[in-house]
N, C-alpha and C positions, 0 to 999 in steps of 0.2 A: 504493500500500500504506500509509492510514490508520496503520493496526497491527501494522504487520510490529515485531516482538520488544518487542509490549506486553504487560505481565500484565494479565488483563480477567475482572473478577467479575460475571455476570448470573445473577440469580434467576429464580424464575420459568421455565425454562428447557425443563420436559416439553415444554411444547405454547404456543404463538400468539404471541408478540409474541420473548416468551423465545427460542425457538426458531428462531422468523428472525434476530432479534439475534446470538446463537451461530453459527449457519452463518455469517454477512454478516462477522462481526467475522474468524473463523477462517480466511474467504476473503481477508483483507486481513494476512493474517499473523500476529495474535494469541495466544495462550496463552491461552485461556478457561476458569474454572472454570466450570462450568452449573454450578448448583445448584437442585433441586429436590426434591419428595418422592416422585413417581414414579420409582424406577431404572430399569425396565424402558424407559421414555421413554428414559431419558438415555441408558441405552448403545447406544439404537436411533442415538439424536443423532449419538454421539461416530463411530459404526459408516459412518454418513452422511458426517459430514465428512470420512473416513479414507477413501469411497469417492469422494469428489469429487475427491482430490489436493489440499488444499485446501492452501494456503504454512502455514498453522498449524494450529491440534488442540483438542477439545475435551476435556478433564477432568472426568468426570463426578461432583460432587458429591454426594451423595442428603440433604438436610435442610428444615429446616423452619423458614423464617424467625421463626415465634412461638415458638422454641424457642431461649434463650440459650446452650444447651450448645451447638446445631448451629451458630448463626453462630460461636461462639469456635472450633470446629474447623474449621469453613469458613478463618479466618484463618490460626488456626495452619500448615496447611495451605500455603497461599500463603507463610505467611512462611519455613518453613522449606526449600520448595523454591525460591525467588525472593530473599527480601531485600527484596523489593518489590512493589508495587501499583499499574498505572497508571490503570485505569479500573474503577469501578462505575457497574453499572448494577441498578440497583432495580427491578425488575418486578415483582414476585409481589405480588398481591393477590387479595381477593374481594371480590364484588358482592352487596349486600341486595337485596331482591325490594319493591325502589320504597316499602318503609311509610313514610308519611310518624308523627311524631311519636309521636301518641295509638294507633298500631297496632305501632310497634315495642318489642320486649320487651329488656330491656336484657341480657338474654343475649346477643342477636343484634347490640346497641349495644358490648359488652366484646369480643365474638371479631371484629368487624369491627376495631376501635381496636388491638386485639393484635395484627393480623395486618399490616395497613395503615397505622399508623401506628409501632407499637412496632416493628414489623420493620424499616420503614426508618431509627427511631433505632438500633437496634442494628447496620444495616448501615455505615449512617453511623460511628459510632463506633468499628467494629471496623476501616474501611475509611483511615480520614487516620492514625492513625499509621506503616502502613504505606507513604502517599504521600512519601516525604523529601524526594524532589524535585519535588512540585507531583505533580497526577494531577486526572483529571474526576469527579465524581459527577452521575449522571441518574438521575432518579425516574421514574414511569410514574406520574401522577396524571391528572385528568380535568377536563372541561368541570363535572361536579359541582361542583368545589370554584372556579367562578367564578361560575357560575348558580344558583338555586337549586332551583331546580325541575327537574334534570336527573336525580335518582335521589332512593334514599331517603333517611330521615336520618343514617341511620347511615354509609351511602357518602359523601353530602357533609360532615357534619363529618370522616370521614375524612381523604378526599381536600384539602379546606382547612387542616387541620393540617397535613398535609405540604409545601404553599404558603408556611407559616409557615417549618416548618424547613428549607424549600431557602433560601428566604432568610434566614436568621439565619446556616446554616452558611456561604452563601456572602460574608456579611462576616466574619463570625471569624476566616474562612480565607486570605482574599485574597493578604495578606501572606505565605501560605506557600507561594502556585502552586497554591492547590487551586480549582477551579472546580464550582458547586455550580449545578445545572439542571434542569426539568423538561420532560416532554412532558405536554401532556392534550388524550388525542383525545377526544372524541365517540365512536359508537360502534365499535367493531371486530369481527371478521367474525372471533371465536376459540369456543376449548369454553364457556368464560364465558356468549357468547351463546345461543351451542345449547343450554345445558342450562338456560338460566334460564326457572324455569315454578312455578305457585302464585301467581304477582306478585301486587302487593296494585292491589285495581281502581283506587282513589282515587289512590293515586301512579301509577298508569302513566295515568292519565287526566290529570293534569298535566303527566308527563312528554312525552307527544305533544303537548300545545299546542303553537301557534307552526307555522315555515312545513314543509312537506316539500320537501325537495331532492333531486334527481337522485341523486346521491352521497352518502346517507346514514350511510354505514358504511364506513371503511376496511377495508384489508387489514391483515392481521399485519404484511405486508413494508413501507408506507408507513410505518408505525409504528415499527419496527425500523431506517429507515432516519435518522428525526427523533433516536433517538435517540442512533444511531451517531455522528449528523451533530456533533450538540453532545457527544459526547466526546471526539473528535476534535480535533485543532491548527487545523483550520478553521474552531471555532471558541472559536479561545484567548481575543479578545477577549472573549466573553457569558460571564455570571456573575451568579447569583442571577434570571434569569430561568425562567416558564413559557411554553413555546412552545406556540401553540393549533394543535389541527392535526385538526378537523372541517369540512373542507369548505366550510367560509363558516358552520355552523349558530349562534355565537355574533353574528356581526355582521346576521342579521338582527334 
């Protein structure tokens, strides 16, 4: 039991990564806020893990990480029924339709960076003073933001920014037991994939260059499990790391 009587913040949480995360974490004893903007999702969620037996529970949140009100209630939340915070987990993002540069409109350039970047500074910062006595933070970033050719432009400076700020928070923090991490799979096997359709030809014809592999696309739960793994005391030692977790697809 990882998390037996941890308080645990994951976004993202209706549906794919979020959502295995939530069950995984609440089977291991946790306190889980989901938060997400689907409610109907989440109290399908919470209704699930209540039917599992699970050792912990999920709290179904309803917000909107681009929304500064919703994360401050998200916290306040936590703080006044807990006093504390032991793990966040940042998940909630969205994926551009592969434009590269001269095809993406900076419309699509501002609601990507708001949603994806600004969501996990705001989660971040609403998240360590909460931590008093040390706590984990994990991001859900991607093979984008080390490759460049893996999505569009707006998902890969996304996704690279937030590479920056896993590691800056996690030296600022060190000293306070706060430990700062990411996950970036390759592809995953969520709604994200299923609905993504319009792609732009030129960026997805970049995007497939390079080799095809057996195992192209994770699961929600492999994914959910990377991320568990590094907020977890299993792994107290890593800090201001990204862990790659597509299948081999970066080392060819």
């Amino acid at each position: 039991m990882r998390f037996e009587n941890k308080v645990v913040v994951i976004t993202g949480a209706s549906s794919g990564v979020g959502r295995s995360a939530s069950i995984m974490a609440a089977k291991e004893g946790a306190k889980v806020y989901s938060i997400a903007r689907r409610k109907e999702k989440l109290e399908s969620l919470a209704e699930e893990v209540k039917a599992l037996n699970c050792k912990g529970k999920v709290i179904p949140v309803v917000g909107d990480v681009s929304k500064q009100e919703d994360v401050d209630r998200l916290f306040e939340k936590v703080k006044n029924e807990n006093e504390k915070l032991d793990v966040l987990i940042s998940n909630a993002g969205v994926m551009d339709k592969f434009e590269p540069i001269t095809h993406c409109e900076e419309e699509t350039f501002d609601r990507l960076f708001n949603i994806n970047v600004k969501g996990c500074f705001r989660l971040f910062k609403g998240a360590i003073p909460l931590m008093k006595d040390g706590g984990a933070i994990v991001a859900t970033t991607s093979i984008a933001g080390i490759r460049g050719g893996k999505a569009g432009v707006a998902y890969t400076v996304s996704k690279s920014a937030i590479h920056g700020l896993i590691r800056n928070t996690a030296a600022m923090y060190a000293n306070d037991k706060i430990r700062c991490n990411g996950v970036a799979p390759g592809g995953i096997q969520t709604e994200i994939l299923e609905n993504l359709n319009d792609v732009d030809e030129k960026g997805m014809e970049v995007v497939m260059r390079g080799p095809k592999l057996d195992k192209m696309v994770a699961s929600a739960e492999e994914i959910a499990s990377n991320l568990l793994f590094l907020a977890s005391d299993q792994a107290s030692n890593i800090t201001g790391q990204i862990l790659v977790s597509d299948g081999g697809l970066t080392t060819m």
